[in-house]
Backbone as CSV, one residue per row, in Angstrom:
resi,resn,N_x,N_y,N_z,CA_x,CA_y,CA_z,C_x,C_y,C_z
1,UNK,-3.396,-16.022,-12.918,-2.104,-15.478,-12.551,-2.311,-14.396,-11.491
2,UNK,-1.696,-14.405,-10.569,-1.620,-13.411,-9.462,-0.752,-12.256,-9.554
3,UNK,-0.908,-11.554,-9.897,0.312,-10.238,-9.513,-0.081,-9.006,-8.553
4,UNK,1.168,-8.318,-8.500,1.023,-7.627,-7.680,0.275,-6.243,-7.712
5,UNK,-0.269,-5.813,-6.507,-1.467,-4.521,-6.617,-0.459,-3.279,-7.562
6,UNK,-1.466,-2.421,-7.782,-0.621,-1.358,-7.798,-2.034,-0.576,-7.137
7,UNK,-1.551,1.067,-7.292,-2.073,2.183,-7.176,-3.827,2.190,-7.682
8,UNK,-4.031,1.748,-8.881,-5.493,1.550,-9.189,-6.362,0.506,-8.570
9,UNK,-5.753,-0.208,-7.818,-6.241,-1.685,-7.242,-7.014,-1.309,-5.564
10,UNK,-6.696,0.049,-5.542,-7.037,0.053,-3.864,-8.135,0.062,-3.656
11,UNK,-9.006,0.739,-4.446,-10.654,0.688,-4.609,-11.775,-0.283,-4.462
12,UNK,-11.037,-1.539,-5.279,-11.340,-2.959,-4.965,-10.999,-3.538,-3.578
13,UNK,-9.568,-3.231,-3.392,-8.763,-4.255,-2.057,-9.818,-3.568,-0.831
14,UNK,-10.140,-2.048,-1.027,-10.611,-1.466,0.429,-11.760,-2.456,0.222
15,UNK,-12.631,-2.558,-0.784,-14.018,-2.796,-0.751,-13.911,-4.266,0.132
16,UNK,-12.885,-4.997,-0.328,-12.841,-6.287,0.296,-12.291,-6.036,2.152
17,UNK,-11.303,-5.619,1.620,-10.643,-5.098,3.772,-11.425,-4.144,4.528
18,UNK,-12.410,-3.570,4.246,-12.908,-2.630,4.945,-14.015,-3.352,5.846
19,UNK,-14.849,-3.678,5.208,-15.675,-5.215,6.508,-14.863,-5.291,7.735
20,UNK,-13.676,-6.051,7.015,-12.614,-6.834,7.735,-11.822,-6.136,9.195
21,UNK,-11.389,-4.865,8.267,-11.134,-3.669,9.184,-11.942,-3.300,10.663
22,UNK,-13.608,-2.931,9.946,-14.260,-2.522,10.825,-14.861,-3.709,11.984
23,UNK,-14.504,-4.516,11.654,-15.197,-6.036,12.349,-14.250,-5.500,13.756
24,UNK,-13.012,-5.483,13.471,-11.820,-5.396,14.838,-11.901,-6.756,15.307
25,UNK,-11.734,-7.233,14.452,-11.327,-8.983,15.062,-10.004,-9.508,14.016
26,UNK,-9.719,-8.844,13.377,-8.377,-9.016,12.600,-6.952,-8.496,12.198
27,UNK,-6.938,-6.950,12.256,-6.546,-5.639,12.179,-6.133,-4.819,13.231
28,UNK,-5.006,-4.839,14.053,-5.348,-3.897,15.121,-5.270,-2.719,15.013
29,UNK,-6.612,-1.955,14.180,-6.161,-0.653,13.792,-7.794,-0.168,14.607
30,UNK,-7.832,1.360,14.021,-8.691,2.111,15.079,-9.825,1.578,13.675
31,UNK,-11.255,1.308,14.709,-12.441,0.633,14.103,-12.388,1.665,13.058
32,UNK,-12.436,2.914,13.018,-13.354,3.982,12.439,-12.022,4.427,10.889
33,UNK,-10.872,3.751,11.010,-9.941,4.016,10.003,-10.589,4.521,8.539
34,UNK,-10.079,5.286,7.651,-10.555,5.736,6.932,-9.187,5.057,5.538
35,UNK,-9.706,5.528,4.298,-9.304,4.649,3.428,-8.006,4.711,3.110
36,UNK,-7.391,6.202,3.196,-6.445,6.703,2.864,-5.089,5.921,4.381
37,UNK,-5.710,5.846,5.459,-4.930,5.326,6.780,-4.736,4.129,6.623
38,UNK,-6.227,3.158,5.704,-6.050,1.944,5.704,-4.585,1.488,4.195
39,UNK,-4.528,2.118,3.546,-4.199,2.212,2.523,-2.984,2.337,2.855
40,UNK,-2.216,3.390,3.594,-0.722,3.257,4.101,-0.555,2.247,4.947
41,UNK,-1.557,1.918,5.702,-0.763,0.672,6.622,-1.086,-0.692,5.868
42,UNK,-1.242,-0.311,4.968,-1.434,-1.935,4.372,-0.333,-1.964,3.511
């Protein structure tokens, strides 16, 4: 079953988007984003 994130889930989601993030081939955000920046724009 899939549901939706909450607040305790970000720890995991960064671990997975942060690669992703820093690659800059997916994201058009600044390479060097930090967790809390990635975290509001997501």
């Amino acid at each position: 079953m899939i549901r939706p994130s909450g607040p305790g889930d970000w720890p995991a989601l960064w671990a997975v988007l942060e690669p992703m993030f820093r690659a800059g081939e997916t994201f058009p955000h600044d390479l060097e984003i930090g967790s809390e920046a990635a975290r509001q724009a997501w």
